[in-house]
C-alpha positions as CSV (number, residue, x, y, z in Angstrom):
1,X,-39.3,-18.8,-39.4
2,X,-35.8,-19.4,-38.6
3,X,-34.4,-16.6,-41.1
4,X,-36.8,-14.1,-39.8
5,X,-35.7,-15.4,-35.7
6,X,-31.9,-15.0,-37.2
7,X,-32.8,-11.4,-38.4
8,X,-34.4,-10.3,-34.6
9,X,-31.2,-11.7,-33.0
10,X,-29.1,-10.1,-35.3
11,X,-30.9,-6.6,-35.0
12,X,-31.2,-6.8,-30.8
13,X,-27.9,-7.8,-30.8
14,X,-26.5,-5.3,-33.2
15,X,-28.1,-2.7,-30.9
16,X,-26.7,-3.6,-27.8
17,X,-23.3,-4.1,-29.2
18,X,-24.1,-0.5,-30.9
19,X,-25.5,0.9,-27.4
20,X,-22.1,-0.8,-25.3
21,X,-19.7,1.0,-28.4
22,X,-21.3,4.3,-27.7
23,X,-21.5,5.1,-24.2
24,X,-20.4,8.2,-22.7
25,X,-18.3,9.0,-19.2
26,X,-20.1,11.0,-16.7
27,X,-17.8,13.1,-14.2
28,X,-19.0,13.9,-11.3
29,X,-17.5,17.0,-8.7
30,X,-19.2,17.6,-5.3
31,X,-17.7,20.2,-3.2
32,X,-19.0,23.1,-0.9
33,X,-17.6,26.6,0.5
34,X,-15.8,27.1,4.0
35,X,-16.0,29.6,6.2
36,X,-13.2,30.8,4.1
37,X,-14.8,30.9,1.3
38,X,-12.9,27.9,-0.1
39,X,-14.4,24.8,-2.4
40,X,-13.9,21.7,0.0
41,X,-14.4,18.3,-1.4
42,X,-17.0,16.1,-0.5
43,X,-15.5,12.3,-0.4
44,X,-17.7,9.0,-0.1
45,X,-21.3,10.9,-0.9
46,X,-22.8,8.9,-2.1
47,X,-25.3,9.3,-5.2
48,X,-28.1,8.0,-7.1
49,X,-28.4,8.1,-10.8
50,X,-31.9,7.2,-12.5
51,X,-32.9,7.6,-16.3
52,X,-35.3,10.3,-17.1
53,X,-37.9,9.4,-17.1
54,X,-37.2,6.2,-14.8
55,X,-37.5,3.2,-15.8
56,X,-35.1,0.7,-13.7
57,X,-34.0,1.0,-10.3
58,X,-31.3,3.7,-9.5
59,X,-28.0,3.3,-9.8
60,X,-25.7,4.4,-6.7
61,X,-22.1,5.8,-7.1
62,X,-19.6,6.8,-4.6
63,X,-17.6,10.0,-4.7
64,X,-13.8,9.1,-4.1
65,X,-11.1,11.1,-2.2
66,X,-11.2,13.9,-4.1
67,X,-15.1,14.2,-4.3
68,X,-15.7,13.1,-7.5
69,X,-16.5,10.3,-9.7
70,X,-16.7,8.9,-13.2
71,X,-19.7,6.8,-14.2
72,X,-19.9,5.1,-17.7
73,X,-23.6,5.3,-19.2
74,X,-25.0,4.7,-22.3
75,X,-26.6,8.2,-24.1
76,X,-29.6,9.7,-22.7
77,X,-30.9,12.4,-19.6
78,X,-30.4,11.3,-16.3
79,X,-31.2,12.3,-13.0
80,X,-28.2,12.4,-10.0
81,X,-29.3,12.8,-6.4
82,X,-27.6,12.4,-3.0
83,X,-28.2,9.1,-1.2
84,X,-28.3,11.1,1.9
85,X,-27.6,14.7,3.5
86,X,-24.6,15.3,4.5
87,X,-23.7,18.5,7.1
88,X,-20.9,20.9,7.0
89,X,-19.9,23.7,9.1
90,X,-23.5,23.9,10.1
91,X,-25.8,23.5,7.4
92,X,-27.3,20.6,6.0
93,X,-26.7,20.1,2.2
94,X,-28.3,17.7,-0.5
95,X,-28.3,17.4,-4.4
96,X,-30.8,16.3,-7.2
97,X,-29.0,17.2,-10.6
98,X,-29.8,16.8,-14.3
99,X,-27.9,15.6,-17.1
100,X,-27.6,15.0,-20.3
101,X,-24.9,12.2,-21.4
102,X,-24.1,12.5,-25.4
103,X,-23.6,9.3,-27.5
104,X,-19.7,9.7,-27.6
105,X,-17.4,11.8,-25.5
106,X,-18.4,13.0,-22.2
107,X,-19.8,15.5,-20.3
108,X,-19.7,16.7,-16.2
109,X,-22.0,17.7,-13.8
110,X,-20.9,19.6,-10.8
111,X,-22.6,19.6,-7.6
112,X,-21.6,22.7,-5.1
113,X,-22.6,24.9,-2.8
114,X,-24.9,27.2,-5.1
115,X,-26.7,24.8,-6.6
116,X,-27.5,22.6,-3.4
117,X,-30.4,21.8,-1.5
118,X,-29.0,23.8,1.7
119,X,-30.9,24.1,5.2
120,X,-30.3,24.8,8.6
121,X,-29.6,21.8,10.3
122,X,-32.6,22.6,13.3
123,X,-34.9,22.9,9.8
124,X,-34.3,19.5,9.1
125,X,-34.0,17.3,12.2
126,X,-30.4,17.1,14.2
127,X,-27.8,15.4,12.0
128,X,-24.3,14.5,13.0
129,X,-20.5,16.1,11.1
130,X,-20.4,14.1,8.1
131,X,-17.2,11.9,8.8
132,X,-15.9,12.6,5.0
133,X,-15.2,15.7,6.2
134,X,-12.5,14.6,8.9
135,X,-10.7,13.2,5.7
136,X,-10.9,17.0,4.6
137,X,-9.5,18.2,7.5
138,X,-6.8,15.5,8.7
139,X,-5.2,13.8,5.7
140,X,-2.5,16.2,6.0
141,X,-1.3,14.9,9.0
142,X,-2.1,11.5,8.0
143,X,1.3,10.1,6.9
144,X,2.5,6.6,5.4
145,X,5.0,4.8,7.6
146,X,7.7,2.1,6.0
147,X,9.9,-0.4,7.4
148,X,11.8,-3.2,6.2
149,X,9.2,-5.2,7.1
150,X,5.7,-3.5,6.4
151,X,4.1,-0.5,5.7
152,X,1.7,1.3,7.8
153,X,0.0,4.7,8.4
154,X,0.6,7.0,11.4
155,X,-0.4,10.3,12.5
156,X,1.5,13.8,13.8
157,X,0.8,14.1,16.8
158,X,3.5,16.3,18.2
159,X,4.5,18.8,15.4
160,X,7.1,20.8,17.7
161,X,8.8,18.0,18.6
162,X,8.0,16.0,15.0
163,X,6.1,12.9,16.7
164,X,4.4,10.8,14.9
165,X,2.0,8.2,16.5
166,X,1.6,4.7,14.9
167,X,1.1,0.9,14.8
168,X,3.7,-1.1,13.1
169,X,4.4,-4.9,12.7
170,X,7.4,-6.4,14.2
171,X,7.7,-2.9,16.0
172,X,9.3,-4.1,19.0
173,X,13.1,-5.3,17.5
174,X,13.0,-1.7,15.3
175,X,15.1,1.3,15.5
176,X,14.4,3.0,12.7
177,X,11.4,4.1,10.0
178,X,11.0,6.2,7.3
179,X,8.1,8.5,7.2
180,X,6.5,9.5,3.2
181,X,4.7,12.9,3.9
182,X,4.1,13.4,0.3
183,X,4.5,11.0,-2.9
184,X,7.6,13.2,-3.4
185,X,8.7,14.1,0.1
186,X,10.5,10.9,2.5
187,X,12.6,11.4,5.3
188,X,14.4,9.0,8.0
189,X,12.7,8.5,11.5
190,X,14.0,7.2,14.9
191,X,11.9,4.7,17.1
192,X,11.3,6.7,20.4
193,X,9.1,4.4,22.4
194,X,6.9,1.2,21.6
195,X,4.1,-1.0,23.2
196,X,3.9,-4.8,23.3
197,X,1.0,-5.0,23.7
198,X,-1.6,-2.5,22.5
199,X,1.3,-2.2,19.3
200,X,1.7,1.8,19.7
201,X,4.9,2.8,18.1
202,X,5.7,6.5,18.6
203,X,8.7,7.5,16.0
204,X,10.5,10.6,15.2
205,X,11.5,13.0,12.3
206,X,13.1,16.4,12.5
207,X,11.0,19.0,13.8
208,X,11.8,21.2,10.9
209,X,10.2,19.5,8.5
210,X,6.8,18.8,10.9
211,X,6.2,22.8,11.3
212,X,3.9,23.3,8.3
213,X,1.8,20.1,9.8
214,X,-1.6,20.5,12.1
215,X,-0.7,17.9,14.8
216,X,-3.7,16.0,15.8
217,X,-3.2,15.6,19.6
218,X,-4.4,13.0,22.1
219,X,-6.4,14.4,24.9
220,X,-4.5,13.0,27.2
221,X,-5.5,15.4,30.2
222,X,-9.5,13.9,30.2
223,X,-10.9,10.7,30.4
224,X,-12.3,9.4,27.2
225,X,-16.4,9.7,27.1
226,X,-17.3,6.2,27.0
227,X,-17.5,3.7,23.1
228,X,-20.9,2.1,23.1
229,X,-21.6,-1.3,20.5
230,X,-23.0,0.1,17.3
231,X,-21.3,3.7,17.0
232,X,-20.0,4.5,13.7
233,X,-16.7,4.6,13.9
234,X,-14.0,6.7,11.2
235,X,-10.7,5.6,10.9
236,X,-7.8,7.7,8.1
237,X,-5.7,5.3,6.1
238,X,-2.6,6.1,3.9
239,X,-2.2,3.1,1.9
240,X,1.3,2.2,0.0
241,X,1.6,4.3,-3.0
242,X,-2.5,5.9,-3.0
243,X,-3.4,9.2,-1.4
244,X,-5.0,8.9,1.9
245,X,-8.2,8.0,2.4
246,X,-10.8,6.6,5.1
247,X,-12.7,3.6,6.2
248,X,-16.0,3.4,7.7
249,X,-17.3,1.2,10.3
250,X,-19.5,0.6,13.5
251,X,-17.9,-0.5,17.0
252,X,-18.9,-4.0,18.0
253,X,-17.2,-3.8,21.6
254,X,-15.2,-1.4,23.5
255,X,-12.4,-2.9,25.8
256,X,-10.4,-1.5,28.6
257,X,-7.3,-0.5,26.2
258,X,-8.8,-1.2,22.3
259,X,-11.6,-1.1,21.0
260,X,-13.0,-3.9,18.8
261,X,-14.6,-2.8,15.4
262,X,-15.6,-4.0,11.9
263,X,-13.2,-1.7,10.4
264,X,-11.7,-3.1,7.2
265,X,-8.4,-1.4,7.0
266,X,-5.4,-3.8,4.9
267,X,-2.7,-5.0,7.3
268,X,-0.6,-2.4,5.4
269,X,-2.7,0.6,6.3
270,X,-3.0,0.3,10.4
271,X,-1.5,3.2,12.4
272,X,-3.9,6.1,11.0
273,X,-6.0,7.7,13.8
274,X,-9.3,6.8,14.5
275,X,-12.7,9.4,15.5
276,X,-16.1,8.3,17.2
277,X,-18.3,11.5,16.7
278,X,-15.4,13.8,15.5
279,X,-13.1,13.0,18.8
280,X,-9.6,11.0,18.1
281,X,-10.2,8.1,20.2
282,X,-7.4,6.3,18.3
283,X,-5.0,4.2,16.2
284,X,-5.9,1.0,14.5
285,X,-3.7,-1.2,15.1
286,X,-0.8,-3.5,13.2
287,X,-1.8,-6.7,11.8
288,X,-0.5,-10.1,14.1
289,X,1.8,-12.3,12.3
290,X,-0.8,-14.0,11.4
291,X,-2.6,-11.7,9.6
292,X,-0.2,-10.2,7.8
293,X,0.6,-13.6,6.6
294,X,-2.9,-14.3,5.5
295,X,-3.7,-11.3,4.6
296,X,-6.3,-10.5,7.0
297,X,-8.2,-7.3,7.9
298,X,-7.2,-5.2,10.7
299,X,-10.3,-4.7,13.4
300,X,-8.7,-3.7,16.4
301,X,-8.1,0.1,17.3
302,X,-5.5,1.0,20.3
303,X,-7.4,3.6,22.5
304,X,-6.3,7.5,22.7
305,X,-5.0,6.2,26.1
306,X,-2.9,3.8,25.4
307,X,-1.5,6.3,22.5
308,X,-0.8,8.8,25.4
309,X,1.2,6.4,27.3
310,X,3.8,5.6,25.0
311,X,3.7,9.0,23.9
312,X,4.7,10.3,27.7
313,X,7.3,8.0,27.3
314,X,8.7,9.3,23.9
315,X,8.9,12.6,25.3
316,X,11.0,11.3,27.9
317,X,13.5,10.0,26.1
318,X,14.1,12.9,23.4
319,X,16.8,14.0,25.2
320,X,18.4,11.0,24.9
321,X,19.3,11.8,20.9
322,X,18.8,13.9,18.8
323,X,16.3,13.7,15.9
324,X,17.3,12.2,12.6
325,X,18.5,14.5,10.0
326,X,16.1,15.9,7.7
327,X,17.4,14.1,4.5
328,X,14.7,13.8,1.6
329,X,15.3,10.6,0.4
330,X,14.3,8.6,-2.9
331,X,10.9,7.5,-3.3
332,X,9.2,5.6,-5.4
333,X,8.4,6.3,-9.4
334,X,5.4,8.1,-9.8
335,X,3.4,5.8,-12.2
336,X,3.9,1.7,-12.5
337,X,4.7,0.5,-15.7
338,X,1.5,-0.6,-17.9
339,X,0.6,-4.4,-18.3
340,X,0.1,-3.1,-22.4
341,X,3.7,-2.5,-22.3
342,X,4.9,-4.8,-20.6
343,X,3.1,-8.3,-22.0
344,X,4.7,-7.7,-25.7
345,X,8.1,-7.6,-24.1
346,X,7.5,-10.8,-22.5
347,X,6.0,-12.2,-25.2
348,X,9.1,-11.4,-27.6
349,X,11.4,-12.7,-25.2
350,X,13.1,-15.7,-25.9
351,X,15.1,-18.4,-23.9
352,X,14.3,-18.0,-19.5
353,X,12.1,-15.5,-18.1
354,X,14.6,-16.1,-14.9
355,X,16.5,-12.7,-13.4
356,X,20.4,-12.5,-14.0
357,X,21.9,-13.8,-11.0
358,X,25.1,-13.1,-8.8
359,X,26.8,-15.7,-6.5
360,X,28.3,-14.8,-3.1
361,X,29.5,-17.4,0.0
362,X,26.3,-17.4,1.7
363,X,23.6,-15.7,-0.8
364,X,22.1,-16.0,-4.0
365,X,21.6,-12.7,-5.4
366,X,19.0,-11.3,-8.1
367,X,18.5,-8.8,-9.9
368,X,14.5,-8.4,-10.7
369,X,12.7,-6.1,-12.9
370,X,9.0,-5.6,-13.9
371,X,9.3,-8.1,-16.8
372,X,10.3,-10.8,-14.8
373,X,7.5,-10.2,-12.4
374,X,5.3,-9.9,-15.2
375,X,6.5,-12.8,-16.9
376,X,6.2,-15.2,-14.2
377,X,2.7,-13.5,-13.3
378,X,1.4,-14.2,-17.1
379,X,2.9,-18.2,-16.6
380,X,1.1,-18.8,-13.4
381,X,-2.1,-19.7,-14.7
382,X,-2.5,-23.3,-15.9
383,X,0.0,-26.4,-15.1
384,X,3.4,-26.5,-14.4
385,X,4.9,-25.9,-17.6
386,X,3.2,-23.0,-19.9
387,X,4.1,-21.2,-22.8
388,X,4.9,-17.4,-22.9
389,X,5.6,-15.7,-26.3
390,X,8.6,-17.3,-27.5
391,X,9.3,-19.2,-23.9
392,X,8.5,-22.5,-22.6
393,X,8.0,-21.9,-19.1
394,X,9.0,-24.2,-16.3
395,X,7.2,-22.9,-13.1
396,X,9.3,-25.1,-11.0
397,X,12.2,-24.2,-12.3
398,X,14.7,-22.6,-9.7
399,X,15.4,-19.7,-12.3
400,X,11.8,-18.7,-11.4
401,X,12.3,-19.1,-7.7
402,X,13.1,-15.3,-7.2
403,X,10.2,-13.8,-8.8
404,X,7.4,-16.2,-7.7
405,X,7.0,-15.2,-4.2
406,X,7.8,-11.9,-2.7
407,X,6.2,-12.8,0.7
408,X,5.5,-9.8,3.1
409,X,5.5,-7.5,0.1
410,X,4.0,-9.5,-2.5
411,X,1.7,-6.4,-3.0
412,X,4.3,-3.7,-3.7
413,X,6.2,-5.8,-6.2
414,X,2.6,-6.2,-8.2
415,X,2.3,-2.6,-8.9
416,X,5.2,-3.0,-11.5
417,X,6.9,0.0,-10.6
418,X,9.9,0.9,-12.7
419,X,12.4,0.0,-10.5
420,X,15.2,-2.8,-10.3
421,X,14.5,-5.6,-7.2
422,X,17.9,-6.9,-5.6
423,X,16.9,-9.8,-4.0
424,X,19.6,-11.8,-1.5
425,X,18.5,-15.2,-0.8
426,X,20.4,-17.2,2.0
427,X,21.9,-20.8,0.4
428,X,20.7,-23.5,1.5
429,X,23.3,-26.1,3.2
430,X,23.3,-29.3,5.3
431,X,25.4,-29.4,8.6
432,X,28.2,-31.6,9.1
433,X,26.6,-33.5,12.1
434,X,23.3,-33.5,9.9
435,X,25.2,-34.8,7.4
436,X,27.1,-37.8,9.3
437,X,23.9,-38.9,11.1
438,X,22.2,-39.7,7.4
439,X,24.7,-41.3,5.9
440,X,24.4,-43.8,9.2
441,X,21.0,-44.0,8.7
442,X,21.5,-44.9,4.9
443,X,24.2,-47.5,6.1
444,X,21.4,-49.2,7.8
445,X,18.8,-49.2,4.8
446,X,17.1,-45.9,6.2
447,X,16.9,-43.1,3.8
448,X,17.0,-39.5,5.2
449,X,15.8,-36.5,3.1
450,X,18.3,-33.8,2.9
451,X,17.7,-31.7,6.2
452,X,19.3,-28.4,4.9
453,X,19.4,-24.8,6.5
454,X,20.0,-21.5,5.6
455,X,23.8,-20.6,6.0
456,X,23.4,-17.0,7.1
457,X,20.3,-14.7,8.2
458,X,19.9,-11.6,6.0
459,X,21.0,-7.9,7.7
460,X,21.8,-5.5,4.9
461,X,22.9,-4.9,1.4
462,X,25.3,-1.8,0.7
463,X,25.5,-1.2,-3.2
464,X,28.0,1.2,-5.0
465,X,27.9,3.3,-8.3
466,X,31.6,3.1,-8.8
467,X,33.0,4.4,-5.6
468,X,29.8,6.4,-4.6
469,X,27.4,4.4,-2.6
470,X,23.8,4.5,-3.4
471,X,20.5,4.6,-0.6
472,X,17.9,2.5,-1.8
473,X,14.4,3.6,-2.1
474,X,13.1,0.6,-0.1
475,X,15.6,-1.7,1.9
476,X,13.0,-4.3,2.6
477,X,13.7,-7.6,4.1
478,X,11.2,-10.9,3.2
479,X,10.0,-13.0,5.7
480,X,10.2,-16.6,4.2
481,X,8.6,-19.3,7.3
482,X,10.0,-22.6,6.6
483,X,7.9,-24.3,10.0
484,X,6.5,-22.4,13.0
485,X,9.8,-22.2,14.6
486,X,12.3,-21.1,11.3
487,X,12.2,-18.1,9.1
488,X,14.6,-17.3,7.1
489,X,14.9,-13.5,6.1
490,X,16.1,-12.3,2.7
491,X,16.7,-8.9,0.9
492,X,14.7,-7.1,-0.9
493,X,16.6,-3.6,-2.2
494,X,14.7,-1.5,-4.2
495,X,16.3,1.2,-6.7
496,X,15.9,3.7,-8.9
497,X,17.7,1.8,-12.2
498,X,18.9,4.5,-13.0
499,X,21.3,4.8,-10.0
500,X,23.0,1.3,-10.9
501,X,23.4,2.1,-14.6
502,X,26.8,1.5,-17.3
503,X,27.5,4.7,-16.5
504,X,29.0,3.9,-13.1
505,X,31.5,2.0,-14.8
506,X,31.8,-0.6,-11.8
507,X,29.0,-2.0,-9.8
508,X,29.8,-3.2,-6.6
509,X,27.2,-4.8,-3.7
510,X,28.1,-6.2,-0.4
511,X,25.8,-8.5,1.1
512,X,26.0,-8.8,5.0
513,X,24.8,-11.8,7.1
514,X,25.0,-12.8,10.4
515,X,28.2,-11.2,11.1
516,X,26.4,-7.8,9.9
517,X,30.2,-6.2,10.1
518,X,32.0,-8.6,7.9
519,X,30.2,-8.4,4.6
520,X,30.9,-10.1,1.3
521,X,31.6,-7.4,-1.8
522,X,31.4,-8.5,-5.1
523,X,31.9,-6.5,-8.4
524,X,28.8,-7.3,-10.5
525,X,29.5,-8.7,-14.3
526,X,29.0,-5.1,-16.6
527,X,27.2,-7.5,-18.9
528,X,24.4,-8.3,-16.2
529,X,24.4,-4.0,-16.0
530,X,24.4,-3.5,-19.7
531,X,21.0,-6.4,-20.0
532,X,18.9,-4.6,-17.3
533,X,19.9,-1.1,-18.9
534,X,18.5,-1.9,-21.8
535,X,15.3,-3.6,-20.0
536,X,14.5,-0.4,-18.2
537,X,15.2,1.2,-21.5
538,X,12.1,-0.4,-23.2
539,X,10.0,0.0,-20.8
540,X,10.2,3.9,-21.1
C-alpha cells in the first residue's frame, strides 16, 4: 500500500512539476483607431481569461501603459474577454477572444478595433470617456520633476511661455528644478512662484524646447462645476525612472482649496494633474515631511484654482529673468544593472564590502557603486554579523555606514543603476563648551555621553575631470533627522562613471559647507579612480 501511495505522489507530482516546466506566455495588445485613423492603446482594461471549456473561476489581467499584457498559462484554449466596456471617441467597444497557448514558446492575441464588439454608445445605455484614454492623450505633457530633495511629476501648462505646473517637497526654500521630458531629454528649470500652503510650485524651462508640447491649461476664467463624495477621480503620474502612467480613485470629500481622495500616488509621483469627468480639476499634491519620511501615500489634490493662482503670479514675474538656458543635461543610464550580475561579484569579493573613502576638514566622503549597495543589501538579512561570499560582514561597522541608509532617496539608489554615488557626510564633533561642562560632570562622579554635532551643513559638491568640471546627473542632498529639531544634510552626487574615469588623469572634488563660497578641494588618490574603473568595468 505504501509503494503503490509513493507511486500516485510520484506521478501527480511529476505532472505538476511537468505542467509548471511547460507553460507558455500569452501577450496580449488592445488598441482601437482614431479619428485619424491611428491605433491608440487601450491602458488598464481590464480582462478575463477562462479555460475552454471552463472549469475554474476566471482569471483577470490588467493591460499596462502601453495596452498590453503578458500572462503566463499552462498549454491549452482559452477564452479572453473585457471585464467591462470601455468608450472611445463615441462608440462603445468590448472583446471576447480565443486562444490557443502551445506547450512551450508563446503565442499573442490582439484585440483591436476590427475584431471588437463595437456599438453606439445610445445602443447600449450612456457610458462615461474611459479615463485610460486621458493617459492617451496627456502623458505627453505629463513630465517628471527633480530636485535635490525629491522627485515629483508636473504638468505644462503654459507651452509659450514653458510653464510647468507642480507640487514639490520642501518647495518653498528652492530656486531651481530640473525637468526630464523624455528618459533621454533633461533640461534646467527656474522656480517662478510657490504656495505654502496648497504646495503649488509653478517652474520654468525655455520656451523653445515646450513648443512641440500640448499644454494642458487651467480654466481659470470659470468657476469649477462642483466635486461630490464618490466621483471617480484620474490623476497622471510620472514616476522616477518608468514612463508615465495613471492612478485611479474615488473623491471622499471636496474642500474649499483640495480636494481629499483615496488616490494612491508614491510621495515621489505628486504634481501630475488630476481629471473628474475629463475636466483638469488638478494637481495632487507633495507628500508632508512626514510622509515622505514614512513613506506614505499621497491623498490630497490642490484644486485647478489654487493652480491658477500661483500661476497668475508666475506670469507676473517672468519679466523679472529670463528663462533658463535650454541645456540637455545627463540623465540617468537606461537599464539598472541586474541582481544576476551583480551577486557573483559580491560574492567573490574579499576583505570589506565598505566604499573607498576621502577625508576632507568637515566631511567624510564616499565613493558608492552598485556592488556596495548590493552587497550591504545581500548582508542585511539575519544578525549583525553575516557572511557574504568571501566576506565576514559586520553590519555595524562604520565602513558600511555609507551604503546602509540613503534616506530621502533610498528608492533611486535600489534600482542599481550604473552609476558612481559621491556621498559627503558632515563629521561629527563635540563643542568646546560641550566638552568642558562633561568633564565637570565626570569630576563629580557623573558620566555624560558624548554630545557631538555635525561640523558643517552640506551645500554642494563641484567635481573636476582634470581641469574640466563635470555636471552631475543628480546633485541630491539626504535628509538625515537626528531629533525633531536637528537634521543634518549630506551629499548625494550622482555620475555617469565614466566622466570621473583614469583617463582624466587628476580627479579633483570640492566639498562646500556652510560657508558655500569657501570650499575644501582635494585631489582624489588615482588608486581609489583606478579600483572603481575597474568595478564599473565588470559590471558591463
Amino acid at each position: 500500500m505504501t509503494r503503490w501511495l509513493a507511486l500516485v505522489l510520484t506521478v501527480v507530482v511529476g505532472a505538476s512539476v511537468a505542467a509548471a516546466q511547460s507553460s507558455g506566455v500569452l501577450h496580449i495588445k488592445v488598441s482601437v483607431l482614431d479619428r485619424n485613423r491611428q491605433p491608440t492603446p487601450v491602458p488598464h482594461h481590464g480582462l478575463l481569461i477562462s479555460e475552454d471549456p471552463p472549469s475554474t473561476v476566471p482569471r483577470r489581467v490588467a493591460t499596462g501603459a502601453d495596452g498590453t499584457v503578458d500572462v503566463t498559462l499552462r498549454p491549452g484554449r482559452y477564452v479572453v474577454e473585457s471585464d467591462k466596456p470601455i468608450t472611445f471617441e463615441g462608440r462603445v467597444y468590448q472583446w471576447t477572444g480565443h486562444v490557443t497557448v502551445p506547450a512551450t514558446g508563446g503565442t499573442s492575441l490582439d484585440l483591436n478595433t476590427s475584431n471588437a464588439d463595437a456599438a453606439a454608445p445610445g445602443s447600449s445605455g450612456t457610458l462615461e470617456t474611459d479615463p485610460a484614454f486621458l493617459l492617451n492623450k496627456w502623458s505627453g505633457s505629463v513630465v517628471g520633476v527633480w530636485t535635490p530633495l525629491a522627485h515629483s511629476s508636473g504638468v505644462v501648462v503654459d507651452a509659450a511661455n514653458g510653464l510647468i505646473a507642480t507640487s514639490v517637497y520642501g518647495a518653498i526654500a528652492l530656486t531651481d528644478a530640473e525637468v526630464q521630458l523624455a528618459p533621454e531629454t533633461k533640461v534646467p528649470a527656474r522656480v517662478l512662484g510657490a504656495d505654502a500652503k496648497s504646495h503649488v510650485v509653478i517652474l520654468q524651462m525655455h520656451p523653445s524646447v515646450a513648443a512641440a508640447i500640448p499644454p494642458l491649461s487651467p480654466d481659470c476664467a470659470t468657476a469649477a462645476p462642483p466635486i461630490a463624495s464618490g466621483q471617480d477621480i484620474v490623476a497622471l503620474v510620472a514616476p522616477p525612472l518608468a514612463a508615465t502612467d495613471l492612478v485611479l480613485g474615488a473623491v471622499e470629500r471636496s474642500e474649499a482649496r483640495a480636494i481629499v481622495a483615496d488616490l494612491r500616488v508614491r510621495p515621489d509621483s505628486a504634481g501630475g494633474p488630476v481629471f473628474v469627468d475629463g475636466r483638469f480639476v488638478g494637481i495632487t499634491s507633495a507628500a508632508t515631511e512626514t510622509d515622505v519620511r514614512d513613506r506614505r501615500w499621497a491623498s490630497r489634490v490642490a484644486r485647478v484654482d489654487a493652480v491658477c493662482s500661483v500661476l497668475a503670479d508666475a506670469r507676473r514675474k517672468m519679466a523679472e529673468g529670463a528663462a533658463p538656458e535650454p541645456t540637455r543635461l545627463p540623465v540617468d543610464p537606461p537599464r539598472a544593472v541586474s541582481s544576476d550580475v551583480l551577486k557573483p561579484i559580491v560574492s567573490r569579493r574579499a576583505g570589506s564590502l565598505g566604499p573607498p573613502r576621502a577625508s576632507f576638514a568637515d566631511f567624510d566622503v564616499a565613493f558608492i557603486t552598485p556592488v556596495h549597495t548590493y552587497g550591504a543589501e545581500a548582508s542585511s538579512v539575519g544578525g549583525t554579523r553575516q557572511r557574504v561570499g568571501a566576506s565576514i560582514v559586520d553590519l555595524g561597522s562604520p565602513a558600511l555606514r555609507p551604503v546602509r541608509d540613503f534616506a530621502n532617496w533610498s528608492e533611486y539608489v535600489s534600482e542599481y543603476l550604473p552609476v558612481l554615488l559621491i556621498r559627503a557626510t558632515p563629521k561629527l564633533a563635540e563643542g568646546f563648551w560641550t566638552s568642558v561642562a562633561r568633564g565637570a560632570a565626570q569630576t563629580q562622579g557623573v558620566a555624560l555621553p558624548s554630545m557631538k554635532r555635525a561640523k558643517a551643513s552640506f551645500k554642494r559638491l563641484r567635481a573636476l575631470c582634470g581641469d574640466r568640471e563635470v555636471t552631475p546627473i543628480h546633485p541630491f542632498v539626504l535628509e538625515q533627522r537626528l531629533s525633531e529639531s536637528e537634521v543634518i544634510l549630506e551629499g548625494l552626487y550622482v555620475f555617469d562613471p565614466g566622466a570621473l574615469g583614469p583617463e582624466c588623469g587628476t580627479v579633483t572634488l570640492t566639498v562646500f559647507g556652510d560657508d558655500a563660497q569657501k570650499g575644501d578641494t582635494r585631489q582624489i588618490d588615482p588608486s581609489i579612480i583606478q579600483a572603481l574603473s575597474r568595478e564599473f568595468a565588470a559590471l558591463r
